[in-house]
N, C-alpha and C positions, 0 to 999 in steps of 0.2 A: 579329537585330533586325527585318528585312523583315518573320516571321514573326509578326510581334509588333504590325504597322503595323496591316492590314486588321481584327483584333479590335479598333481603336480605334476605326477609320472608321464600322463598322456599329456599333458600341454609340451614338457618339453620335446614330448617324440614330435610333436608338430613344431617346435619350435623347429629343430633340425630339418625337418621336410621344410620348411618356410625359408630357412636359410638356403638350401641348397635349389631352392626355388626361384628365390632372389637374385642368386649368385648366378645363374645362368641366366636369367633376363639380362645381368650387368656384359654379359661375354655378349648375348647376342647383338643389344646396343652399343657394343664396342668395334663387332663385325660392321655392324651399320653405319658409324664413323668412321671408320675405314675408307668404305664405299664413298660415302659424304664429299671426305675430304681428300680422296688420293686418288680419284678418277681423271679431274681437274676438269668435270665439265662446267659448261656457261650457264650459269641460271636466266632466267627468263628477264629482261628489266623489273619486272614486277614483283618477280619473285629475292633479285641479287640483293637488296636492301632491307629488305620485310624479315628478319629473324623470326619473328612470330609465329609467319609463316613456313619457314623454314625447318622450326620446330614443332611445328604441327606433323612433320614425316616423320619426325621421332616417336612423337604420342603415337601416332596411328600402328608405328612400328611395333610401338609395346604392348599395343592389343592383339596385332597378329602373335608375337613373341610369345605372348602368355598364352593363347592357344596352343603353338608345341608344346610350349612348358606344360601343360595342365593333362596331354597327350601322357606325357612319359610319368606325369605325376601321381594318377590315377591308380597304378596298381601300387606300388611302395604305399602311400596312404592309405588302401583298401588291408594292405598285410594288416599295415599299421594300427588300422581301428581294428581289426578281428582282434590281434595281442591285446588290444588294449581292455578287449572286453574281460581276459584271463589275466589283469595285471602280467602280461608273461613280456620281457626285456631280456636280451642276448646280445653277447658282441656278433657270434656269428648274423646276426638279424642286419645290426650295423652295418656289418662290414659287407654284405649280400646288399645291403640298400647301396652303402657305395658304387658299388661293381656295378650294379644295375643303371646309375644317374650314368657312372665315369663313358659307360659302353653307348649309351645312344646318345649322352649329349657328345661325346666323340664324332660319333656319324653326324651330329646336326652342326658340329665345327668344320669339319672338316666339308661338307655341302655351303657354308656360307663363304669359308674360303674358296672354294672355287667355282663360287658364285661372282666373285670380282671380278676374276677376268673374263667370264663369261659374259656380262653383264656389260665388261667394256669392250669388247667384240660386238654382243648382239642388240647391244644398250636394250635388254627385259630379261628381267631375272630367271636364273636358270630353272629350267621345265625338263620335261621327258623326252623332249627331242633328242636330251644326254645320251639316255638310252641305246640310242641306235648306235652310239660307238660304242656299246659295251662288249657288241661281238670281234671287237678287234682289239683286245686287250692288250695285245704287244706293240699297235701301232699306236693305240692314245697313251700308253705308258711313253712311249719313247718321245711322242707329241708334247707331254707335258712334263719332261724329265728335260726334254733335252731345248725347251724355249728359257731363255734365264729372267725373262719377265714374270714366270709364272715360282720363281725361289721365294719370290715374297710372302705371295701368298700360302704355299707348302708350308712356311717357317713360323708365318701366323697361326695355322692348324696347329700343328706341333706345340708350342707353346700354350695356347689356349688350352689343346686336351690335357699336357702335363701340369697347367698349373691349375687348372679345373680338377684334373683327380688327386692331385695333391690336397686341396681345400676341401674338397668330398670327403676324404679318408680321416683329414685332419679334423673335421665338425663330427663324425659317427664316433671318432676316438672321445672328444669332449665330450658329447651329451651321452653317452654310455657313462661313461666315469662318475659325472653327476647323478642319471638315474637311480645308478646303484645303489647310491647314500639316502636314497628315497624308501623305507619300507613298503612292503605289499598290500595293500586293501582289496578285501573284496565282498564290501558293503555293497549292497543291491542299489543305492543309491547311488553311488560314486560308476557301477557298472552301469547303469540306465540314463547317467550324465554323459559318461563315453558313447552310450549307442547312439543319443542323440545325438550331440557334436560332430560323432564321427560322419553320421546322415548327413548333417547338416553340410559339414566340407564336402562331401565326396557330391553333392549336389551341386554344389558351388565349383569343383571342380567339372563336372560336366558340362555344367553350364559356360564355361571359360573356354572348354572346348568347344562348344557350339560358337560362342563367342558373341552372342546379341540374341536380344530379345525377338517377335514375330516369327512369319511361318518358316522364313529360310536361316539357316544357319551363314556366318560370316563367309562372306567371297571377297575372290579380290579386288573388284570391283569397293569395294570397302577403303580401300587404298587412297582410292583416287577423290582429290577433294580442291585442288587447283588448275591455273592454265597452264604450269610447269610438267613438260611430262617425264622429268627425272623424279622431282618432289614426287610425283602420283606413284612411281614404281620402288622408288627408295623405304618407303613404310613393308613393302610388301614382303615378311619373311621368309628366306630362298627355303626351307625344307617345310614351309605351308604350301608353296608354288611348285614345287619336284610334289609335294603327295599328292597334292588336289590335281593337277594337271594326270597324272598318271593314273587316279583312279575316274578323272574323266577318262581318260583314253578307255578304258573299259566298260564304261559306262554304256548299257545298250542302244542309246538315242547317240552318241557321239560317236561309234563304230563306226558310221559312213557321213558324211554332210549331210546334213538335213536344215536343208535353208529356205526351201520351200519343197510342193509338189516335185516330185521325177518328172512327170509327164508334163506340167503346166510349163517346169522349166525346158523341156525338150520343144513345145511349142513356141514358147518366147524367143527362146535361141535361136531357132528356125528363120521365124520374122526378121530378126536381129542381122542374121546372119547371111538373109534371102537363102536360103536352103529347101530343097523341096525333098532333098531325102531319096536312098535308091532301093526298094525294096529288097529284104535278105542279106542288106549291107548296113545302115546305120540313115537313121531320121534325119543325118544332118550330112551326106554322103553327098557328092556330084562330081559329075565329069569337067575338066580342066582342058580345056583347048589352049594349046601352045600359042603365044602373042607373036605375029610376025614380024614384031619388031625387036625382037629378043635377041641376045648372040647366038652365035652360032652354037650349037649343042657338042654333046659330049666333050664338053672340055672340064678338065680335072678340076675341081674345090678341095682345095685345104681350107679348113676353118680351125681358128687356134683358139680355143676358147683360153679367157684367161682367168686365171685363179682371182675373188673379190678387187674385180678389176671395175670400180667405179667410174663412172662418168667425171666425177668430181672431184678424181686424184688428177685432171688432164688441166692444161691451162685454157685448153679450148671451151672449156665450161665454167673457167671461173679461177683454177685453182693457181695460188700465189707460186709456188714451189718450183714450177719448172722441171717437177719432177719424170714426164714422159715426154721429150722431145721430140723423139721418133713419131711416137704415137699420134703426135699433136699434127705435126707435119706430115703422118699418112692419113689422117681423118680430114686434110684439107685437100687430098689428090683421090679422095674414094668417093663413092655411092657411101656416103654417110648420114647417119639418124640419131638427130639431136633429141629425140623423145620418144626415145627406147627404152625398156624395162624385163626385169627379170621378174620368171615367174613365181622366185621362192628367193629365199637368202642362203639355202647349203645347194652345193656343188652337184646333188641329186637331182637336184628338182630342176637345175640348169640346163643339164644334160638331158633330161626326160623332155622340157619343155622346148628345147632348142630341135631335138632331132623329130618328136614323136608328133611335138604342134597340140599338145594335153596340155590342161593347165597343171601347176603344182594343188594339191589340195592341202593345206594347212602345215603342218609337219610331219606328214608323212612320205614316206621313200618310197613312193610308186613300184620301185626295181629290184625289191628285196619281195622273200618269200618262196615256199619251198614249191611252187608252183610255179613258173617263170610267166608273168605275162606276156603275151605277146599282141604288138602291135603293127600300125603302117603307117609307114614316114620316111624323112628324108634317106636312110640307108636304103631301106626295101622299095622304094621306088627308084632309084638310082640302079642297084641290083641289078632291078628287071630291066632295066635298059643298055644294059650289058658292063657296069660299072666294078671294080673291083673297088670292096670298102677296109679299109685299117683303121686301126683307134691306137693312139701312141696315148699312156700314161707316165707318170712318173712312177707311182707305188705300186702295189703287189693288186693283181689282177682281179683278188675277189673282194676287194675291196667295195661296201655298198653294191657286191654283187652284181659284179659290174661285167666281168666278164660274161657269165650265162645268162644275163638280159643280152648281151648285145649282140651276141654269137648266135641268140634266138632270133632277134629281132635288127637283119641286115647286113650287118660288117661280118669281115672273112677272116681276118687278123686281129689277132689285139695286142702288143707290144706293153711290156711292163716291167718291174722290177725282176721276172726273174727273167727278162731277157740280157738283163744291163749288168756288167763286171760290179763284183761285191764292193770294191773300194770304189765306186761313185757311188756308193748308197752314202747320203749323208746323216739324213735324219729317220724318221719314222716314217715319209712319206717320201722318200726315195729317193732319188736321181736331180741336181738342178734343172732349173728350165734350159740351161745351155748345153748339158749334154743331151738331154730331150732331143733337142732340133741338131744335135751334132747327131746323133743315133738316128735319126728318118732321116733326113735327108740323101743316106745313101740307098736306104730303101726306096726313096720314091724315085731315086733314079733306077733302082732296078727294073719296078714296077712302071716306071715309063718306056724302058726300053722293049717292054713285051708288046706296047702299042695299045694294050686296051686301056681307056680313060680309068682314072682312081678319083676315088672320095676318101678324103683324109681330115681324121681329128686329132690333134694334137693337143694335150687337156693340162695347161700348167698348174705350179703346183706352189711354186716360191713366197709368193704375196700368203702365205697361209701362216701361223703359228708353227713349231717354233721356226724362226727365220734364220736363215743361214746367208750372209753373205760371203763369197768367194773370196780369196787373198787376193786373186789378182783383177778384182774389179772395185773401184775404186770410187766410191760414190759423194755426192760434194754435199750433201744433208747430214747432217749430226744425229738425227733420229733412225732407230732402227728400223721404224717401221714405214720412213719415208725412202731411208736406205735400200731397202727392197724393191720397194714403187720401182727407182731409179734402174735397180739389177734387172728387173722385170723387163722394162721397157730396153735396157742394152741389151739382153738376149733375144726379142725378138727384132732387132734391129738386124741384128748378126746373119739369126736366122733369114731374114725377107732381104737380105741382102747378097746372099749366097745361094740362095734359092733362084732369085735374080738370073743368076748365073746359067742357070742351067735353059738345053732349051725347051725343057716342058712348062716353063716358069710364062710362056709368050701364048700358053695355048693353058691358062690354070685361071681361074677366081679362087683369090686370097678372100678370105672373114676370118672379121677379127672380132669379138665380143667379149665381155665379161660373163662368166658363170654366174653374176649374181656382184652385189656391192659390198659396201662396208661404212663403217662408219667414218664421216668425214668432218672435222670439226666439228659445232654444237650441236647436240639435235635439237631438232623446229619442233617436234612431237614426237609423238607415239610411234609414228613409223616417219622416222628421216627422211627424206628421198634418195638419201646418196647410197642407202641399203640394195634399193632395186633400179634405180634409174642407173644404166650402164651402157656403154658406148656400143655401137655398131657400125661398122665399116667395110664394104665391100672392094676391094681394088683388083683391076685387072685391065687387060690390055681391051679394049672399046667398050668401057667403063668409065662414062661421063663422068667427074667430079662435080658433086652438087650435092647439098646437104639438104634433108626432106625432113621437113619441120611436124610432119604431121604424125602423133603419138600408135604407138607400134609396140610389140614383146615378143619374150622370145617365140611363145608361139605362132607368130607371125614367120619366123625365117626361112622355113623348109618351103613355104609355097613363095617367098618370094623369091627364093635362090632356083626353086623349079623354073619359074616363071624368068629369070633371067637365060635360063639354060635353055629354054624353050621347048619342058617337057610337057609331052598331054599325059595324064593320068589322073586314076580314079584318086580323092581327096575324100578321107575321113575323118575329120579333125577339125579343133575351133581356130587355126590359122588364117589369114586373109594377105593377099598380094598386096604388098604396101605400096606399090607401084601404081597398079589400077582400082583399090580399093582404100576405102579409107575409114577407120575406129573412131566413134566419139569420144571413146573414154578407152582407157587401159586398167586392166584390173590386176590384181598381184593378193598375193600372199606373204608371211611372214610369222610362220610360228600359230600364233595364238589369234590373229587378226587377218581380216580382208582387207583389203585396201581398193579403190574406185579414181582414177586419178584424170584430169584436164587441166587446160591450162592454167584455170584459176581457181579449180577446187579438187578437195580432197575427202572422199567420203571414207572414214575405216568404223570397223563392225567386229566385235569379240564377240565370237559363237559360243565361249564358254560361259558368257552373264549376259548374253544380248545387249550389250552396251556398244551404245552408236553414238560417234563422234560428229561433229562436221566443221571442215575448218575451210577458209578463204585462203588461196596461196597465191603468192607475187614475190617467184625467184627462191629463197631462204626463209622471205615473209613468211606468218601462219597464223592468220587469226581465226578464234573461236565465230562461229557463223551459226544459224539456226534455220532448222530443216525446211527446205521449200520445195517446185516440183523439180528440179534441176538434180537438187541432191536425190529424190525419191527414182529418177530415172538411171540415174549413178547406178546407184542403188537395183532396182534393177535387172540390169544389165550385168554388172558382176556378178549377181546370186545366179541369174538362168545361165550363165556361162558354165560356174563351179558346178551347179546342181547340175546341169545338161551334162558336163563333164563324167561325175561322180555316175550317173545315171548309166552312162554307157558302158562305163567299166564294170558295174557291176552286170550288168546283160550281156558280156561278153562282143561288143559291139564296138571293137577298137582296130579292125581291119578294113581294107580297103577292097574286100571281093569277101563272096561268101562264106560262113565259116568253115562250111564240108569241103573249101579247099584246099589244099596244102599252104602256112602262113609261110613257105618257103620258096 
């Protein structure tokens, strides 16, 4: 009978690991139902009917799921079996298992909660890009404190962790109770049943975290197994995609792009680019002679970039809403560009890509780092041409470091939160857009009356989470987040109207762009287009009205806005005059993916699993299409652009004159 005790004792301690094992796969496919059902996206026709299918994201979900789980399960079961070997059972053991499940599946609830909203922002489950707001912990506290879209998901963490360590505590209290009625064995027979068993799980447990058989361990590319690309990212566990993603980022082959050769890509690009390169300056370096058919120079640019200012919140590309009338109505009186794109999806890569004419490279912030890089572009050539530059924000100055990149690299001023009265701060990210342009506007009249030309950014902020709209603007959409759109587009009405006024406004080019998109209605795929495709609009006084069909990004701006100014100078950069030059394809970034775009296709490329899509596009259409040489030139042309990019940053080759001489 002795012989017989100890095979009870340790099954129940595994029973309890098992339970509490269980019990957290149920919370995490509870998170995933969530997501499922409270996002309200479109499933694909193929996908809206097919349940089968639908429930295939679930299965896949609880393979990733049980990888965390088998993460956190590993050391509690390892205690487990060592006691098991000395019959040794303690409440203290119990209740230390508790504490241990309660504490990290906490952290893994509270990362799938605010994986939701992430997820309905960036439609792809939250990653390390998170990260980079971690050094502003008072403004993403007050960003996701003070949005009320995001209570839901705080209330669901909350709950889940209290009713997950409630069940914890409440299983360690029961199977202790029971143990105890168990007497002690410690027959060599019943201890050499335990060492095996216990091998035997804790093997099974490794293996779970590997998570599949063959040479590579489970990726997320594991995920994906339809044409839906919600179903493909919905299986993918948010705190497998926060680890794996962030211990790529450290990974030594992912440190820099590595998409092909440095040099093969600097010569492709070359060709691409017709660049012949100026020695001691950059392989893709050339002189720019001014077009004499250009306006008249030094005359002031304001450029407003705007906060996830899509193409396809406008009704001029489609959108039912009526949501920006102004906007609609200045894109049909400008020098506008109906296939335009941003170089990244955050406000960094906007800003880098729009002034500097660099591409974004994946998720990283160019502008951060305790070494300031410094480059040549739209500020520092304007500068040197006797330009005074300001940069108007809403938020606090160092914000993405924003301040000493730009003070390094051009602009003479930077305007910010702590220029603006404490009670217009509303949220976490500062100032509305209406007092933004009520605050410069007397500045640039100051700055006009000295007579020397300005360059001016003005970087909104409104269309961002958490959303504020004013009491005294009054929007006719029911949705908040349409509500905005509307604020958005009345305040720079305000502003371009009153600006109007002045007479520097008769000797200025206005631009107008998106920082980057957002999500708009269904997504088509993997990467939407309404993410990066964003409006451009140039107006000013002998500034034809005509819209230019032919595909352009932000890196293109600074030489086409040189080029209307009708400056010569040296260009070190992958920009091109959209004017007198023309792009077969546009390439973009977004997180975890490249993207290659034309009129009727789409090529995108995850650097983290080498998985290569390719899809046929007509408008919203997106069909699944298979590689030929069309997509292989796509193809490419994006990598030697990014690689050519990456290449020259790291050789310190991102100026427009030699390095030994002053970048100032």
């Amino acid at each position: 009978m002795k012989k017989m005790c100890l095979s009870k004792r340790f099954p129940l301690s595994l029973c309890y690991l098992l339970c509490v094992h269980l019990t957290a796969l149920l919370f995490f496919a509870l998170f995933r139902a969530v997501l499922f059902f409270g996002t309200g996206y479109e499933l694909s026709p193929e996908a809206s009917g097919d349940y089968a299918l639908q429930g295939m994201a679930f299965l896949r979900g609880l393979w990733f799921d049980n990888v965390i789980a088998c993460y956190i399960m590993v050391l509690p079961l390892s205690i487990f079996w060592i006691a098991g070997w000395f019959d040794y059972a303690a409440r203290w053991l119990y209740r230390s298992a508790a504490t241990f499940f309660t504490l990290f599946y906490a952290l893994c609830f509270i990362i799938c909660a605010a994986n939701i909203p992430y997820f309905e922002y960036f439609f792809k489950p939250i990653n390390s890009s998170i990260f980079n707001w971690f050094g502003y912990a008072g403004t993403t506290t007050s960003m996701v404190l003070g949005e009320s879209s995001y209570y839901f998901p705080i209330a669901l963490a909350v709950i889940a962790i209290v009713a997950f360590a409630w069940f914890a505590f409440w299983l360690s209290r029961r199977f202790y109770a029971l143990i105890r009625k168990i007497p002690v064995s410690h027959e060599w027979r019943d201890i050499l049943s335990t060492v095996i068993l216990g091998a035997i799980l804790i093997g099974l447990c490794v293996f779970g975290i590997r998570g599949r058989r063959g040479y590579n361990p489970i990726k997320v590319s594991q995920a994906y197994y339809c044409n839906d690309p919600f179903l493909n990212q919905l299986g993918i566990n948010p705190v497998f995609n926060l680890m794996t993603s962030a211990i790529d980022d450290n990974r030594e082959e992912n440190r820099t792009l590595r998409l092909m050769d440095g040099d093969e890509a600097i010569s492709v690009a070359r060709k691409l680019l017709d660049r012949q390169g100026i020695e001691n300056i950059s392989p893709i370096a050339r002189h720019v002679e001014a077009d004499s058919g250009s306006v008249s120079g030094h005359r002031n640019v304001v450029i407003i970039l705007m906060e996830s200012m899509s193409a396809h919140l406008m009704s001029s590309f489609g959108h039912q809403g009526e949501l920006t009338p102004f906007l609609d109505s200045l894109y049909h009186e400008s020098l506008s560009f109906s296939n335009f794109y941003s170089s990244g999806i955050h406000t960094n890569h906007g800003m880098y890509s729009s002034f500097y004419s660099f591409p974004a490279i994946m998720k990283r912030n160019a502008m951060k780092g305790s070494v300031i890089p410094v480059y040549s572009g739209l500020p520092t050539v304007l500068k040197e041409n006797g330009y005074h530059n300001m940069f108007f924000m809403t938020h606090e100055s160092q914000y993405d470091n924003m301040k000493a990149f730009f003070l390094t690299n051009g602009f003479d001023d930077i305007y910010s939160q702590e220029n603006y009265p404490k009670d217009k701060v509303v949220n976490s990210f500062g100032v509305q857009d209406d007092f933004l342009f009520e605050y410069a506007l007397p500045v640039l009249d100051r700055q006009a009356q000295t007579g020397q030309p300005f360059f001016s950014v003005l970087l909104t902020i409104s269309n961002h989470p958490p959303y504020v709209i004013p009491p005294y603007f009054h929007p006719r959409s029911r949705k908040k987040e349409e509500q905005i759109v509307e604020y958005a587009d009345w305040s720079i009405r305000n502003f371009m109207t009153e600006a109007g006024k002045r007479p520097w406004a008769e000797n200025t080019l206005f631009v107008l762009l998106g920082d980057h998109g957002k999500l708009v209605g269904t997504p088509e795929c993997e990467s939407p287009r309404s993410y990066n495709h964003i409006p451009l609009m140039i107006y000013g006084k002998d500034i034809e009205p005509r819209v230019v069909e032919d595909y352009g990004g932000q890196v293109d701006l600074a030489p086409t806005l040189l080029g209307l100014l009708g400056v010569s100078y040296t260009q070190n950069d992958f920009g091109v005059n959209l004017l007198r030059e023309k792009r077969p394809y546009m390439y973009f970034t977004a997180d975890n993916l490249i993207g290659v775009r034309d009129s009727s296709r789409l090529y995108l490329y995850f650097p983290d699993n080498r998985q290569e899509l390719y899809y046929r596009t007509q408008g919203q259409t997106v069909q699944v299409a298979r590689e030929d040489s069309v997509f292989r030139d796509m193809k490419r042309y994006g990598f030697s652009m990014l690689q050519c990019a990456e290449t020259l940053v790291q050789r310190g080759q991102t100026l427009n004159h030699p390095k030994t001489s002053s970048p100032r």
